[in-house]
C-alpha positions in Angstrom: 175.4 -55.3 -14.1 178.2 -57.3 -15.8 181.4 -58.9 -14.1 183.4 -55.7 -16.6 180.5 -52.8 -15.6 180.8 -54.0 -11.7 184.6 -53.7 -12.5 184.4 -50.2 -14.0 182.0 -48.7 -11.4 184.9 -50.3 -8.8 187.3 -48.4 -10.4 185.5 -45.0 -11.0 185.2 -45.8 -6.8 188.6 -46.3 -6.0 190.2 -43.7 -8.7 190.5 -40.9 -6.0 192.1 -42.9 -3.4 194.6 -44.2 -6.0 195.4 -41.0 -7.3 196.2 -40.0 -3.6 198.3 -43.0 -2.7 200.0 -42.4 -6.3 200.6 -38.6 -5.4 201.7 -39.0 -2.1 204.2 -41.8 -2.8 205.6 -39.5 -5.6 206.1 -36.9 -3.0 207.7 -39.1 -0.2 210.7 -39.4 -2.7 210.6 -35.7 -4.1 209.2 -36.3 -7.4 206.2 -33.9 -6.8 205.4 -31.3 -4.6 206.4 -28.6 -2.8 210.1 -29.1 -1.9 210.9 -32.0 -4.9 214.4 -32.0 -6.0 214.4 -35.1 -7.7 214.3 -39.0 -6.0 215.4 -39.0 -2.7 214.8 -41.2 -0.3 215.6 -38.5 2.8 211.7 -38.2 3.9 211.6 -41.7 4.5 214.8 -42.0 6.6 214.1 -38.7 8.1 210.2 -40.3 9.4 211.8 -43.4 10.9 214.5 -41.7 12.4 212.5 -39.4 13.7 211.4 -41.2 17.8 207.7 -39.2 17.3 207.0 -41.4 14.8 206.6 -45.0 16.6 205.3 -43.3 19.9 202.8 -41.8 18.3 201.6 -44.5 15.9 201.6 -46.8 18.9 199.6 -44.4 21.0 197.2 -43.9 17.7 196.3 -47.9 17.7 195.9 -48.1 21.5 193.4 -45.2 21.1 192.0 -46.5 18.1 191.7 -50.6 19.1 190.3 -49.3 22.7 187.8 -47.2 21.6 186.4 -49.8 18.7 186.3 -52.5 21.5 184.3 -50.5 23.5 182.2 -49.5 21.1 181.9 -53.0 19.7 181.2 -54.3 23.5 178.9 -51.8 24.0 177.1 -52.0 20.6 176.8 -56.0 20.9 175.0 -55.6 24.2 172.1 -52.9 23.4 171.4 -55.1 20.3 171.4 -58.0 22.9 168.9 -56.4 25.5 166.5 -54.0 23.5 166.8 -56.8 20.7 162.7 -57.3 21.1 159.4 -55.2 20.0 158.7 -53.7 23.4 158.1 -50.0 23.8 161.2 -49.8 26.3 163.6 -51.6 23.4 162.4 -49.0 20.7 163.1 -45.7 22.9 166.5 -47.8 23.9 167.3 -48.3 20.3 166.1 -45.0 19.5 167.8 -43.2 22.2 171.7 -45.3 21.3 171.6 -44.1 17.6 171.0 -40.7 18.2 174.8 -39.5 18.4 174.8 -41.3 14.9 174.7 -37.7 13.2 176.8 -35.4 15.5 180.3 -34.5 13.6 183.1 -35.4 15.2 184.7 -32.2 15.6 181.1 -31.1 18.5 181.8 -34.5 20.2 185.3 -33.3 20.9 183.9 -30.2 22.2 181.3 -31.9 24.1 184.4 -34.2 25.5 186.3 -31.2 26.8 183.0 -29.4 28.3 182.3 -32.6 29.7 185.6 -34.6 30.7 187.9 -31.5 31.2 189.3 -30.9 35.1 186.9 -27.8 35.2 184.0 -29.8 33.2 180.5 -30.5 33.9 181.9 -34.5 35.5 184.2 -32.3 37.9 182.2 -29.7 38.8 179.6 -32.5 39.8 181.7 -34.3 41.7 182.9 -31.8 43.2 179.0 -30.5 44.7 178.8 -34.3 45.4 182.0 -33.7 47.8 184.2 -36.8 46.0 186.4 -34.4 45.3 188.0 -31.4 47.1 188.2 -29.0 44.4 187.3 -29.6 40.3 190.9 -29.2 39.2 191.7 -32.3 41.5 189.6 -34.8 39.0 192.0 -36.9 37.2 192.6 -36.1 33.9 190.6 -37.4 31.3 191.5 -34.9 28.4 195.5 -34.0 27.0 196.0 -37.1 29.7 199.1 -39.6 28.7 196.6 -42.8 27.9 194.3 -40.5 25.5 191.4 -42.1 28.6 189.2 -38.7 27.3 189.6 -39.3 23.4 188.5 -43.3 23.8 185.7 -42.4 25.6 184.4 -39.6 23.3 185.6 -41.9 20.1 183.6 -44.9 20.9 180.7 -42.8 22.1 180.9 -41.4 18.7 181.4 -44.7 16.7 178.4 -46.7 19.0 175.6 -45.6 17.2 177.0 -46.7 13.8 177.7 -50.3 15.2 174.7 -50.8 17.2 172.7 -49.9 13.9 174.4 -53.0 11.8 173.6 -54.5 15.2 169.9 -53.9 15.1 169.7 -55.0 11.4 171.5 -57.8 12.1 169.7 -60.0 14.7 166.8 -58.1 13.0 167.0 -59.6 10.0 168.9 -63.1 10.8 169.4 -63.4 14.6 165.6 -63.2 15.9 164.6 -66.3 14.2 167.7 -68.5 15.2 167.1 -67.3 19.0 163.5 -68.6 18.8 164.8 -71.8 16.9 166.8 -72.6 19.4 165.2 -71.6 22.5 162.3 -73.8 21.3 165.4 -76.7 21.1 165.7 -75.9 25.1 168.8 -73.8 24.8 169.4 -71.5 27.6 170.2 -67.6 27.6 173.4 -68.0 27.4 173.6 -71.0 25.0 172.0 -68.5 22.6 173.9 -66.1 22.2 176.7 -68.2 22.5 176.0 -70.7 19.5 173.4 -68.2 17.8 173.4 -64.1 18.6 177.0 -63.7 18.8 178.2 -66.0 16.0 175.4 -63.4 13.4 177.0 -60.4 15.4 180.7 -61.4 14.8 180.3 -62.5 11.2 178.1 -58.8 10.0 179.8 -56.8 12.6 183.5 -57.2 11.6 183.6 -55.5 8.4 182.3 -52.3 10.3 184.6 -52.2 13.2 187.6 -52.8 10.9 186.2 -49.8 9.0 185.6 -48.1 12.2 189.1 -48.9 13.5 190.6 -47.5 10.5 189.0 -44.2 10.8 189.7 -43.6 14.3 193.1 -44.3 13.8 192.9 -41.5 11.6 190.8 -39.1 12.9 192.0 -35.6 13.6 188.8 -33.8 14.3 188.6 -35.0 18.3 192.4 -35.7 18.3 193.5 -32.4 17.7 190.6 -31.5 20.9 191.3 -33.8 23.4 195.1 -36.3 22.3 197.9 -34.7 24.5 201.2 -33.1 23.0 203.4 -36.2 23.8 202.8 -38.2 22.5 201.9 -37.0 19.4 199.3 -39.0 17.8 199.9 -39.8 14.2 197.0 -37.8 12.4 198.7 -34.8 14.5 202.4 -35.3 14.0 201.2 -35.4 10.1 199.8 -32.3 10.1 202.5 -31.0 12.1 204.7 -32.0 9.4 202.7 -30.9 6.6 202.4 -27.3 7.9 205.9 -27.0 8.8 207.4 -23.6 7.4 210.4 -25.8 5.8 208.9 -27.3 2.9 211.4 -30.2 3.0 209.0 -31.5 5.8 206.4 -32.3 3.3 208.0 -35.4 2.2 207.9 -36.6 5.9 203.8 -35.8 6.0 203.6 -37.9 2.7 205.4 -40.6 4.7 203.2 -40.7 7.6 200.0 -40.9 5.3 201.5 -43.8 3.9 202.1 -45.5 7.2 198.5 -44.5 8.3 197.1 -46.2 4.5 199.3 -49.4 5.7 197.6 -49.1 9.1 194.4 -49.5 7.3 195.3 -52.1 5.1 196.4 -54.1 7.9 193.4 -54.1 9.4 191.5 -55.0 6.5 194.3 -58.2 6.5 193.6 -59.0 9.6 189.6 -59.1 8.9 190.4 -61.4 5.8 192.4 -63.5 8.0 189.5 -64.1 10.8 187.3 -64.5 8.2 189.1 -67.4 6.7 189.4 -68.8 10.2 186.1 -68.8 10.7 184.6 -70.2 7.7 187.7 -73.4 8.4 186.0 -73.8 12.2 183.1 -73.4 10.9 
């Protein structure tokens, strides 16, 4: 394909997201949409004035950097241990990825019948006598640090990053590892100068994609994130169903904020990678 057909295809790629980003900045300033009287720049001060809007995009990118590290962590240590041919690493590696196709809207259900004060976890620790009645487990869903949601968000994301794991050290890592075992490198030498180094460089581009979508995620939010604060795929919604239309702008605004979100992330990505190939 040439340098101008890779550039078209690009753009055929992108054209819905830019149309989006194009409509919903029109709207934040009443040019379009429901409620547009003509350029105002009311939503916008409205959003930031508004306290819900900082609480809950702070309490979105705690929930969202917690449950991608976890997931990462988690993810970079299967591939670590089950790395190998062995029966026992297959049914491991078998047996992480197989979340990989449950939406996210039955993992928030399964979260709730799982992680709720009258769930299966409470009921069990209540037979096990830890506890003197279920509704006297601490709360893991609706609670203040969103402890439920991370947990059934990076559950959800593991299998997607353990699979780029498995390809990785698959495809790049095994060899190194024997290279430099054979050099009379340790266990923990390895993976320090060779497993980790092929994980960080092909796993970053997922987890800042996976960051980005769990930031944004409002299938398992809207399940298990409490009321307040509002999380910021939540107060969006909020804001875009309001009965006063002149609330729309405001939702426009927040999906905005949540784009910049992502394109931070991707920033940030750019920036480690440019660190890394300068120490490298």
């Amino acid at each position: 394909m040439t340098r101008r057909g890779a550039g078209l295809a690009a753009l055929l790629v992108a054209a819905p997201v830019l149309v989006g980003i194009a409509y919903s900045t029109a709207a934040s300033v009443g040019l379009l949409g429901p409620g547009s009287a003509g350029f105002s720049t009311a939503s916008w001060t409205a959003a930031f004035d508004d306290p819900q809007l900082l609480r809950g995009l702070a309490w979105s990118l705690w929930v969202a950097a917690a449950a991608t590290a976890l997931a990462t962590i988690a993810a970079t240590a299967v591939a670590t241990l089950f790395g190998t041919g062995t029966r026992s690493s297959v049914l491991a590696r078998t047996l992480a990825v197989m979340p990989l196709p449950i939406p996210h809207i039955a993992a928030g259900v399964l979260g709730v019948l799982v992680l709720g004060q009258s769930g299966l976890l409470a009921r069990g620790a209540f037979m096990a006598g830890w506890i003197d009645h279920p509704a006297s487990m601490p709360a893991l869903v609706y609670d203040h640090w969103g402890i439920g949601l991370i947990l059934v968000l990076a559950w959800k994301e593991f299998p997607f990053l353990a699979l780029i794991a498995f390809s990785l050290l698959a495809d790049r890592g095994r060899a190194l590892e024997e290279a430099a075992r054979t050099l009379g490198a340790h266990r923990w030498a390895v993976f320090r100068t060779v497993t980790w180094p092929v994980l960080w460089r092909g796993l970053m581009p997922a987890v800042v994609a996976v960051f980005a979508f769990v930031a944004g995620t409002y299938e398992a939010t809207v399940l298990l994130a409490p009321s307040d604060p509002l999380a910021l795929p939540l107060l969006t919604i909020e804001r875009y169903t309001d009965l006063g239309v002149a609330s729309r702008g405001e939702a426009h605004v927040l999906v905005l904020v949540g784009l910049v979100v992502g394109l931070g992330a991707v920033a940030l990505h750019e920036a480690a990678r440019a660190w890394d190939r300068r120490a490298s």
